[in-house]
Structures are given as C-alpha cells and as structure tokens.
C-alpha positions in Angstrom: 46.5 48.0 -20.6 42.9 48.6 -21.9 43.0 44.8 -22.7 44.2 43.7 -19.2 41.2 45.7 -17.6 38.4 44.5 -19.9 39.5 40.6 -19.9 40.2 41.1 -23.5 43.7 38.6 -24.8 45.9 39.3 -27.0 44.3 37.7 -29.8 41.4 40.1 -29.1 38.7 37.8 -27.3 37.9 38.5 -24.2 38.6 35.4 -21.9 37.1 33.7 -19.7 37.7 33.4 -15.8 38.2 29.7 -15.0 35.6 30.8 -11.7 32.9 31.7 -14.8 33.7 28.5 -16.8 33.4 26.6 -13.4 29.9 27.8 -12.9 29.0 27.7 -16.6 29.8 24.0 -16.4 28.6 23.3 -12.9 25.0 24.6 -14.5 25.5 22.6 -17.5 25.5 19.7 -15.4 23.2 20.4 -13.1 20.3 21.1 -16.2 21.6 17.6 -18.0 20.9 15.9 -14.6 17.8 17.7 -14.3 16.6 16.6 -17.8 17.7 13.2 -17.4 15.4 12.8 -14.2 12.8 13.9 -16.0 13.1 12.0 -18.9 13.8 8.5 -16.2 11.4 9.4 -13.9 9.0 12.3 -15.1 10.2 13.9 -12.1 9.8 17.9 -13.0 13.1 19.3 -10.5 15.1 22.7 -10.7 18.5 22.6 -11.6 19.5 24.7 -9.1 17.8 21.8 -7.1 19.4 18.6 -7.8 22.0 17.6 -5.6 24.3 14.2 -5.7 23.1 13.2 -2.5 19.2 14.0 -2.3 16.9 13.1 0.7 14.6 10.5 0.6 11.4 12.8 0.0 13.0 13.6 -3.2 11.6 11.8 -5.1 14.8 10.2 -6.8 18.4 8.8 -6.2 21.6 7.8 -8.3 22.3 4.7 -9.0 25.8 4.4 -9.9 28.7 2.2 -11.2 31.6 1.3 -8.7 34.1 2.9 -11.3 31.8 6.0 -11.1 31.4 6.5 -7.4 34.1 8.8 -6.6 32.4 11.6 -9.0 29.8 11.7 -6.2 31.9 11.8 -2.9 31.5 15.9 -3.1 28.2 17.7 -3.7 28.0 19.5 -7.1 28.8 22.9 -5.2 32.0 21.7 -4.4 33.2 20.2 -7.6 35.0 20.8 -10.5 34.7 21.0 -14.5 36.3 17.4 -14.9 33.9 16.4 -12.6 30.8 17.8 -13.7 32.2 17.1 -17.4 32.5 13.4 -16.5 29.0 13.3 -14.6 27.2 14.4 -18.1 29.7 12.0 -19.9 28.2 8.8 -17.9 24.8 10.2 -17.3 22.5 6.8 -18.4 25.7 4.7 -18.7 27.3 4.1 -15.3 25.0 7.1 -13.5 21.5 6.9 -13.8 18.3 8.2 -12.0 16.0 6.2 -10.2 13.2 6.1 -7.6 14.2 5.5 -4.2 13.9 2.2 -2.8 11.2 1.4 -0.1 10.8 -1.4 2.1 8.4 -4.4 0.7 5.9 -5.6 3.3 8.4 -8.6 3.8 10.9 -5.9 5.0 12.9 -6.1 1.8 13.3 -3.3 -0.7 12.4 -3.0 -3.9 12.7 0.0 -6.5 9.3 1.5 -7.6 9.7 1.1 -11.6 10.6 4.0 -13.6 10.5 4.4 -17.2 11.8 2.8 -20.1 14.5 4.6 -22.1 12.5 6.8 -24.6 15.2 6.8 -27.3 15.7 3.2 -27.3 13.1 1.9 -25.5 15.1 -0.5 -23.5 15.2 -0.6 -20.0 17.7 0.7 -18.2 21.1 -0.5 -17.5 19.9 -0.1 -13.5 16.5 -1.8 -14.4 18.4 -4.5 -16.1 20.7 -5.1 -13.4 17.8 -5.2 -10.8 16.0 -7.7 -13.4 19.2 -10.0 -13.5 19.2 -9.7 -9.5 15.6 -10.9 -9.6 16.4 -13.9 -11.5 19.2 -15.1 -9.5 17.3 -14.8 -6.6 15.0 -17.3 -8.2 17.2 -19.5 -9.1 19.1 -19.6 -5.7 15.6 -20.0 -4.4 14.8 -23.1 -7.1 18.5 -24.6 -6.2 17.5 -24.9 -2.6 14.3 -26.0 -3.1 15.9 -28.6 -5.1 18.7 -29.4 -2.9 16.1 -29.6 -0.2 14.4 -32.1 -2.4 16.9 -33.8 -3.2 17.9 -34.3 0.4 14.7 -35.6 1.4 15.1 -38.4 -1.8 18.4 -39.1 -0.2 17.3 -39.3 3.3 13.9 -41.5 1.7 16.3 -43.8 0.3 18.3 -44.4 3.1 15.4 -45.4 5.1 14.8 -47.9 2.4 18.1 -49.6 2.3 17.5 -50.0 6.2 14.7 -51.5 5.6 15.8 -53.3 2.4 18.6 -54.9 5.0 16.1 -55.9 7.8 14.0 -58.1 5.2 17.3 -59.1 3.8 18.5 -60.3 7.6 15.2 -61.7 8.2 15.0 -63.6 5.5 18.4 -65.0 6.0 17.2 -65.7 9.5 13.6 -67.2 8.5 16.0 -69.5 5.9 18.4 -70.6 8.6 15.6 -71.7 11.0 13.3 -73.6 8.4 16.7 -75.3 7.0 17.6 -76.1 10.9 14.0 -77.5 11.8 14.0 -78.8 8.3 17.1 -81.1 9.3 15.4 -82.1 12.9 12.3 -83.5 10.8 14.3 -85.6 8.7 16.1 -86.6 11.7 12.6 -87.3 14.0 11.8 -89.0 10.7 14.5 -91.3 10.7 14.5 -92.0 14.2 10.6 -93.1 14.1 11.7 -95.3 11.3 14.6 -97.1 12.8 11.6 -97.4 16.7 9.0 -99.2 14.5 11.9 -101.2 13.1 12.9 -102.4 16.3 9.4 -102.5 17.9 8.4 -105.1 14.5 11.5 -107.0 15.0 10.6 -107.7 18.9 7.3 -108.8 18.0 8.2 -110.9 15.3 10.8 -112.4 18.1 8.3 -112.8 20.8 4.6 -113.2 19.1 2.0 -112.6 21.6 -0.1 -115.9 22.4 -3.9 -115.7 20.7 -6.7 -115.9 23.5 -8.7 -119.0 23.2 -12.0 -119.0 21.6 -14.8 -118.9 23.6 -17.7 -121.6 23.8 -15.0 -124.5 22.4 
C-alpha cells in the first residue's frame, strides 16, 4: 500500500508518471533546439521560448525536410515523446535552424547567411540546398540566354539563305538575259552580213556610171 501511495514499484524504484516523462522530454527538446539555434545562428533564445512555428520578428525559422514535416504540424505544447524524441533525432539532418527569409530589392527572397557547422565546418545541409538552387538558377538563366542566342543565329541565317536565293535568282535571271540578247547579237550580226552581201552583189550587177572629167 505504502508503495502504491509513494509511486514506488515493485522492484522498489519509484516510477515515473508518463505526464512527468512527457514534460521531461518536451524540455529536452525544447533546450536541444534552443542550443542548436544558437550554435546555427548565434541566436541566444529561452527554451521555454522556442516554438515550431515562430513569428517573423524571431529572429529564426525551420527549415525542414518533406519526410520531416508532419513532426511540426502541432506546437511543442501539444506533442508527444516520439515526437519530440524524433525532433532531437533529425535536428541538423532533415530540421535545421535558419534566419528568416526577406524580400531582395528585386522582390525575391533570399536567406540572410547563417553560420557554418562548427563541428565540421561545412555548410549546412539547408545552405547547401539554397547553394544548389542558386546554381540552377544560373544555369536556367545561361540556357536561355543561349537559346536566345541561338535563336537569333537561326533567325540570322534564315535571312541569309533569303538573301543567298535572291542573288541566286538574279543571277539566273541576269544569265538568261545576257544569253538571250547574246543570241539577238549574233543574229543582228548575221543579218548585217547577209544586207552588205546583197547590197555588194547589186552593185557589182549595176555599177554606177563615173562622171566625166572636167576641162577634157
């Protein structure tokens, strides 16, 4: 009976409510987290402060891995032990601290840069993924400035070829003209030779009487 009253078992240890284990773990958590930020960000925040889903004047946010995200659909208040045993399980895997975004003066966001890892001194797995972001925005942006290009070649050449087949007609053309007026020639040729022909012939037929000499 004495047992039953003081929480003490059978095997004489006095157990543990699963409401005190709850909370044990729940502050486990929330001082991992709390460490983490500051080691990420140099962010100095209470544990009994950090929430899943802070405001933006915080100072930090979570980024998190799509298999990760349902450990953050309640607030820590309202979780569990697997939960909060699972949170400091992928803490700087797939869960990670970082500074909220703000908007660029093009309108777009980008992430203030936190800190490298101080173990490894890598960046991290969020940093990285931003970095690999940045680089295939650049290369979209070099593909369509070279599709662009290339378009512009294409459309260049086309123009040529046009061009290319005009002089090619026009040529044909100026060919056909000069072989047609090179055909009249030889034909006006050969019709002044066959006139003086006849014109010779009629004089040699009908030779034109020579005027007398004056003073015979």
């Amino acid at each position: 009976m004495l047992s039953s009253l003081f929480g003490i078992s059978s095997l004489g240890v006095m157990s543990v409510p699963s409401n005190d284990k709850r909370r044990d773990t729940r502050n486990e958590c929330r001082k991992a987290l709390a460490d983490h930020i500051h080691e990420r960000l140099g962010l100095e925040v209470s544990p009994d402060k950090i929430r899943l889903h802070p405001s933006r004047d915080s100072g930090y946010e979570w980024s998190v891995a799509d298999s990760q995200q349902y450990l953050f659909e309640k607030e820590l208040s309202n979780g569990n032990i697997g939960i909060y045993r699972s949170l400091m399980e992928e803490l700087g895997h797939s869960i990670e601290a970082i500074r909220p975004q703000i908007a660029g003066s093009n309108g777009d966001q980008r992430m203030i840069p936190i800190r490298q890892n101080p173990e490894t001194g890598s960046d991290s797995f969020t940093a990285t993924i931003e970095r690999l972001k940045s680089s295939n925005q650049k290369f979209a942006l070099e593909l369509n400035q070279a599709r662009a290009e290339l378009q512009r070649l294409s459309q260049q050449k086309e123009e040529w070829d046009s061009k290319t087949r005009n002089l090619q007609e026009q040529l044909v053309s100026s060919q056909s003209r000069a072989d047609r007026l090179e055909r009249e020639l030889f034909k006006a040729k050969g019709d002044i030779a066959g006139a003086i022909d006849i014109l010779q012939n009629q004089q040699s037929e009908n030779p034109t009487p020579r005027k007398r000499m004056r003073n015979m």
